[in-house]
C-alpha positions as a printed NumPy array, in Angstrom:
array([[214.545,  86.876, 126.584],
       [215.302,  84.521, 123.543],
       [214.665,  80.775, 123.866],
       [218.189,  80.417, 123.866],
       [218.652,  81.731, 127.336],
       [216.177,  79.894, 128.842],
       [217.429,  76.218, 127.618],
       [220.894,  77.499, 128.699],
       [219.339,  78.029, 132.142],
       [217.247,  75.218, 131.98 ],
       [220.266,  72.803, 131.639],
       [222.253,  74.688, 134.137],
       [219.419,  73.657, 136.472],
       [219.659,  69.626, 135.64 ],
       [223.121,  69.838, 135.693],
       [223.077,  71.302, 139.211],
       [220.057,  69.631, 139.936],
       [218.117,  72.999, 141.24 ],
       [214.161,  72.591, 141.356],
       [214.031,  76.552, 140.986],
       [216.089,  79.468, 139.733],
       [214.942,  83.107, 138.988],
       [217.086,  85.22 , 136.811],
       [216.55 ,  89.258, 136.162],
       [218.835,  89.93 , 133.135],
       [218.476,  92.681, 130.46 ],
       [215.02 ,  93.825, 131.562],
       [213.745,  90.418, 131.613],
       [212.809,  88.345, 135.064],
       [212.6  ,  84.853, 134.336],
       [211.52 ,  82.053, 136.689],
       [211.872,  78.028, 136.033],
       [210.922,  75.679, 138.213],
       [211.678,  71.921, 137.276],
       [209.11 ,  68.863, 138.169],
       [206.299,  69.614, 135.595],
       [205.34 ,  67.382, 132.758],
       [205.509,  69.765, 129.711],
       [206.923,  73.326, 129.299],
       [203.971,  75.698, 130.06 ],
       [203.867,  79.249, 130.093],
       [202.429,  80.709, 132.958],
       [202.697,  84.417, 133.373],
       [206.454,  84.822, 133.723],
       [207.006,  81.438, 135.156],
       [208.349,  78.281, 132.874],
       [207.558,  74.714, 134.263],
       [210.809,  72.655, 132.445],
       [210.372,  68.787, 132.078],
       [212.527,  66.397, 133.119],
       [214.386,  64.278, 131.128],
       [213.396,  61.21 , 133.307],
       [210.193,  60.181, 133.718],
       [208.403,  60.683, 137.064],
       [207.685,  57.336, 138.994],
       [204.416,  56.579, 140.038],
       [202.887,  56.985, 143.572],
       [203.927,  54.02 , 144.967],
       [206.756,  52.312, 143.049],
       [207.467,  48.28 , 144.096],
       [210.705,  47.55 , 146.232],
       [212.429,  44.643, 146.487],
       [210.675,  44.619, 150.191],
       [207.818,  46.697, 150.165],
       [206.622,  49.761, 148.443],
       [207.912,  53.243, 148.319],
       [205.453,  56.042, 148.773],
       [206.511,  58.652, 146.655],
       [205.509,  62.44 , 146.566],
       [202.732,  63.178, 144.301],
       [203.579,  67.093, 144.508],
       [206.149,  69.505, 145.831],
       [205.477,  71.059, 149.147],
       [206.468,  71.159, 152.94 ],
       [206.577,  67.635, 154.648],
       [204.901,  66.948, 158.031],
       [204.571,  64.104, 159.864],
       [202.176,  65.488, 162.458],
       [198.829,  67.071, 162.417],
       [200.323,  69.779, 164.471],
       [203.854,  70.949, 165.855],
       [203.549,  68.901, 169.022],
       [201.291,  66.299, 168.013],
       [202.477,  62.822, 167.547],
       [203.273,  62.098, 163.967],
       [200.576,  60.004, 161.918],
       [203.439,  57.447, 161.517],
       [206.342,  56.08 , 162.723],
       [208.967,  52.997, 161.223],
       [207.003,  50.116, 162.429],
       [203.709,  51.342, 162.568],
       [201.297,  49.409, 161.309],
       [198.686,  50.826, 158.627],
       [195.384,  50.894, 157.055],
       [194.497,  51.287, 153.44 ],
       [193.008,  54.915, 153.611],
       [194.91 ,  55.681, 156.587],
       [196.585,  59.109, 156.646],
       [200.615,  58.959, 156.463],
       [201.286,  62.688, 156.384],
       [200.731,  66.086, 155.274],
       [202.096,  68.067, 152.056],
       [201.506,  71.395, 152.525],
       [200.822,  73.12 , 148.827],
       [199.42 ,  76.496, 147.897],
       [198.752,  77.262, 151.745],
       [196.703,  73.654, 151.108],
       [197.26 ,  70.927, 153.485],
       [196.824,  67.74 , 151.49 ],
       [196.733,  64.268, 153.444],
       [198.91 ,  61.82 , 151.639],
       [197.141,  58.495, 152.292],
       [198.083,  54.226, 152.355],
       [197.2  ,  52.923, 149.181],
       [197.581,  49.325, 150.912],
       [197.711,  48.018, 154.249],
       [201.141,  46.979, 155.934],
       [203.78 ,  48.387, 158.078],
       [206.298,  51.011, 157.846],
       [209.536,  50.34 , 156.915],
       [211.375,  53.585, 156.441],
       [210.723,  57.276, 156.513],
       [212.655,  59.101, 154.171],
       [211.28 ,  62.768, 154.31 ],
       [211.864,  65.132, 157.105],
       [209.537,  66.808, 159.166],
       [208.923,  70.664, 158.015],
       [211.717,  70.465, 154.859],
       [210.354,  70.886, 151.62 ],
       [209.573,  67.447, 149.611],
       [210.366,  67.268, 145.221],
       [207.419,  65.742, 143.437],
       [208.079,  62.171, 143.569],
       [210.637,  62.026, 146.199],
       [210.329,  59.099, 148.428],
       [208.346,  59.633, 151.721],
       [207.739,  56.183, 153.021],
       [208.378,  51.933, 152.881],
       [205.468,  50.322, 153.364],
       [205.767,  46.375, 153.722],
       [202.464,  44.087, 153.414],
       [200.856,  43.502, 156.184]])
């Protein structure tokens, strides 16, 4: 497939803002995946950069901090289906304490507080699939 193609695709995806597409066209299968830092090859897959850059893991609010994703994978707020979830809006937190779980590669990663407070807002949903640095939580100071 000629580099053409692939930055035609790869601007179809920012334009439509799709984290993924796979494409099978003249004998070729192509898959691009958007969220990386540089354009790697990886087999057949393509990791395109975005134009912006990514913020960092917690970015300051005007009241509080957002908690941001620091990978793409499936959001849950509980260490199991019924469990009670780690955290709730107005729970009050420990630096170190565990907020929730990104599940990543069959991993399941524990996204911890970088500071101590309470939480504002939950932005993610339990079980949906979370964007490298989407917002998951506001934290206020404690």
């Amino acid at each position: 497939m000629k580099e053409e193609a692939i930055r035609k695709y790869a601007s179809l995806m920012r334009e439509l803002d799709l984290s993924g597409l796979e494409v099978k066209e003249d004998g070729y299968e192509l898959r691009l995946e958007r969220g990386g830092k540089a354009i790697l090859p990886h087999s057949e897959t393509y990791i395109v950069q975005d134009e912006k850059p990514a913020p960092d893991a917690a970015v300051k609010s005007a009241e509080g901090n957002i908690i941001t994703s620091p990978m793409v994978g499936v959001f849950y707020s509980a260490p199991a289906e019924n469990a009670e979830p780690f955290v709730k809006v107005g729970s009050h937190v420990k630096k170190g304490d565990t907020l929730c779980l990104i599940e990543a590669m069959k991993l399941m990663n524990e996204i911890q507080a970088e500071e101590s407070g309470t939480i504002l807002e939950v932005y993610a949903e339990n079980g949906k699939i979370v964007e490298y640095g989407a917002p998951l939580f506001r934290i206020g100071r404690a």
